[in-house]
SEMAR-765329 format. One record per residue: residue in one letter; x, y, z of N, C-alpha, C in turn. Coordinates in steps of 0.2 Angstrom, whole numbers, padded with zeros to 4 digits, always signed. Atoms other than C-alpha are relative to their C-alpha. Example, Ala and Ser with C-alpha at 12.3 -4.5 7.8 and 13.67 -1.06 7.14 Angstrom:
2
a+0004-0006+0000+0062-0022+0039+0004+0006+0000 s-0004-0006-0001+0068-0005+0036-0004+0005+0003 
This chain:
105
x-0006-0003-0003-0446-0208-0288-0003+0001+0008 x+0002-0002-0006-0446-0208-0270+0007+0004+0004 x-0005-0002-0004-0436-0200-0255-0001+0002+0007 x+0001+0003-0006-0432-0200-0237+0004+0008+0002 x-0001-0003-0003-0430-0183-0230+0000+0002+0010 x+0005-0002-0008-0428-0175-0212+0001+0008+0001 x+0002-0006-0001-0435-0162-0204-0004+0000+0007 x+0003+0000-0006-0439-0157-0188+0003-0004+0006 x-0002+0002-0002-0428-0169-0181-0004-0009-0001 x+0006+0005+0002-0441-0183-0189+0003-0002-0008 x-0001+0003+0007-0438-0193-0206-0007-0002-0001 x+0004+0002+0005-0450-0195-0219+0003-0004-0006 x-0001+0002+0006-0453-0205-0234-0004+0003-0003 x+0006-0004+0005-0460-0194-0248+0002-0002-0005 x-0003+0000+0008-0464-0195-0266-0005+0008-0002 x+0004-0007+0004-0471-0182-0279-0008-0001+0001 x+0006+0000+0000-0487-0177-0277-0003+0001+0005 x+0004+0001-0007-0491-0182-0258+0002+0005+0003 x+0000-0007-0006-0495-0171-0242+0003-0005+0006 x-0004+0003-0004-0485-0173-0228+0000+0005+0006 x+0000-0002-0006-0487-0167-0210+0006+0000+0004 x-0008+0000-0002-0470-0161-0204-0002+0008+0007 x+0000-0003-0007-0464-0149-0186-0002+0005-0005 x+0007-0007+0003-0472-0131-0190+0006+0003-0001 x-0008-0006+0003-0459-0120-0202-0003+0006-0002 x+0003-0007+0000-0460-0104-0200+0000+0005-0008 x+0003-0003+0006-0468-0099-0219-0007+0002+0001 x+0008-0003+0000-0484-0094-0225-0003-0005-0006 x+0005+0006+0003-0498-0103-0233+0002+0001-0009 x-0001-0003+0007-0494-0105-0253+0007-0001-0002 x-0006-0002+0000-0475-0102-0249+0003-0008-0004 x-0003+0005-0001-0463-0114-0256+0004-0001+0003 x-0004+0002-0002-0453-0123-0248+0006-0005-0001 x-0004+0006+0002-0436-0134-0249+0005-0002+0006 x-0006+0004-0008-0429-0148-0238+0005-0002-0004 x-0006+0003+0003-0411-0150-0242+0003-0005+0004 x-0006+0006-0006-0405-0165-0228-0007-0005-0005 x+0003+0006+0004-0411-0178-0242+0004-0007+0002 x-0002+0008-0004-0406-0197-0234+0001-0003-0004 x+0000+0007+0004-0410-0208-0248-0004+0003-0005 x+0005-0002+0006-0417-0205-0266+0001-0006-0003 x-0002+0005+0004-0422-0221-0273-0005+0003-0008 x+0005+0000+0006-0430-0222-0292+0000-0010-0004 x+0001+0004+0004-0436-0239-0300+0005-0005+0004 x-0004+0006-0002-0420-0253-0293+0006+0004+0002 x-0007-0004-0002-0408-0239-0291+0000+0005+0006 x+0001-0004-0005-0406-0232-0273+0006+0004+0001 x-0008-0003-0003-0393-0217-0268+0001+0000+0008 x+0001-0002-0008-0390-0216-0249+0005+0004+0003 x-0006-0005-0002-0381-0202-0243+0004-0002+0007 x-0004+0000-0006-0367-0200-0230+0003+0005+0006 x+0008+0002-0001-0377-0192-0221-0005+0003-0006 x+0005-0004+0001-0385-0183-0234+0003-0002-0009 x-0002+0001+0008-0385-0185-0255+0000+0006-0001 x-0003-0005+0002-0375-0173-0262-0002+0002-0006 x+0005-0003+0004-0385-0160-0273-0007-0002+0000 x+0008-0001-0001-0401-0167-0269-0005+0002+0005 x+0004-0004-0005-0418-0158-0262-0006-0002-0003 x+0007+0001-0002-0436-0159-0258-0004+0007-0002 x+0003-0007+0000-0447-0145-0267-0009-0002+0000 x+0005+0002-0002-0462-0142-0258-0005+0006+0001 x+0006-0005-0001-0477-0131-0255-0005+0000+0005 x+0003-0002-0005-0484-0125-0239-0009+0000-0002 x+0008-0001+0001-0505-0129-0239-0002+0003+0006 x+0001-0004-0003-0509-0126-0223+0005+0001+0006 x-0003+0002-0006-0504-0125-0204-0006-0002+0006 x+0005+0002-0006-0514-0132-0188+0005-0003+0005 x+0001+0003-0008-0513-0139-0171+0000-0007+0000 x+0005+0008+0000-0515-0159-0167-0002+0001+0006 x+0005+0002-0004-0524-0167-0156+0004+0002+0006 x-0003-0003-0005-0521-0162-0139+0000-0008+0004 x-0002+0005-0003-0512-0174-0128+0001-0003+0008 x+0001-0002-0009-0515-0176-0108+0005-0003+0004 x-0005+0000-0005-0501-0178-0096-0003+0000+0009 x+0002+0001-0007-0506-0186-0078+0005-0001+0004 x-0002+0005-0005-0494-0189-0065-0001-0001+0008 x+0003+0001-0008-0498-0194-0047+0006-0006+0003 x-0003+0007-0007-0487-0203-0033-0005-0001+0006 x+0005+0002-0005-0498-0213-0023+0001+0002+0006 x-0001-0001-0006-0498-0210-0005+0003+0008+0002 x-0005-0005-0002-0488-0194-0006-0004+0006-0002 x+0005-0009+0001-0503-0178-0010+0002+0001-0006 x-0002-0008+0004-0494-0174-0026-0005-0003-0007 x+0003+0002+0007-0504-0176-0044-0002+0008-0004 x+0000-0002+0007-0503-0166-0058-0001-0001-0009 x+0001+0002+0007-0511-0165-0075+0002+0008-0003 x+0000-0004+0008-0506-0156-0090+0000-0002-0007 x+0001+0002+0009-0509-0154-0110+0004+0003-0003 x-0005-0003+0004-0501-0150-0124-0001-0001-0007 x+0005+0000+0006-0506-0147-0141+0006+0001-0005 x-0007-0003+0003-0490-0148-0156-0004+0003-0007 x+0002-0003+0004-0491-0137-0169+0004-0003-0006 x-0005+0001+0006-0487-0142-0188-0002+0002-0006 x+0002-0007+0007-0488-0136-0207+0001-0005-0006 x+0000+0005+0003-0494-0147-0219+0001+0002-0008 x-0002+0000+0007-0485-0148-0237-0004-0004-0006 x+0002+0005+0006-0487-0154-0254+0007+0000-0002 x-0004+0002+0005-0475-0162-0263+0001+0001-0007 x-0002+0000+0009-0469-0156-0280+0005-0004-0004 x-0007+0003+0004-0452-0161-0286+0004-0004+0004 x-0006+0004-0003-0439-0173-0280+0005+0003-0004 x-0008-0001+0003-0421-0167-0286+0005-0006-0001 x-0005+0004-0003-0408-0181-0285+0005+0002-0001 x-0007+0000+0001-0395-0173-0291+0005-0003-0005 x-0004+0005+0005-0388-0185-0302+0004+0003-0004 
């Protein structure tokens, strides 16, 4: 069984079991968690897809940790003209584990 939720403004495809690096939510390490904007629940030839969202189903998941990525560099420069600026930026996320898929059915 799989499923297609979003979060953070991002969709995933998750299924049971796997980790998944999603925007950083504001939990603690351990905590569970559940994403309820589920887009699509397929199992085996049978897919539900919601309008926008499948009705009663949810994503149960468990907070492992949280981190930082890579850090990203921002250059900009107009030639001729004296101006250049750099900056970085480092986004923070909170990586899960997948327990349950619900679909509701």
């Amino acid at each position: 069984m799989y499923a297609v939720i979003k979060s953070g403004g991002k969709q995933y495809r998750v299924a049971a079991g796997g980790q998944l690096r999603v925007e950083a939510l504001p939990a603690e390490v351990g905590a569970p968690v559940s994403f309820d904007q589920v887009l699509l629940v397929g199992e085996g030839d049978g897919v539900r897809v919601g309008a926008p969202y499948v009705a009663g189903a949810a994503v149960k998941a468990t907070v492992v940790s949280h981190g930082r990525g890579d850090k990203v560099k921002i250059f900009k420069l107009r030639r001729r003209k004296h101006y250049q600026k750099s900056q970085g930026h480092r986004q923070s996320y909170t990586e899960v584990r997948i327990d349950d898929i619900v679909s509701g059915a």
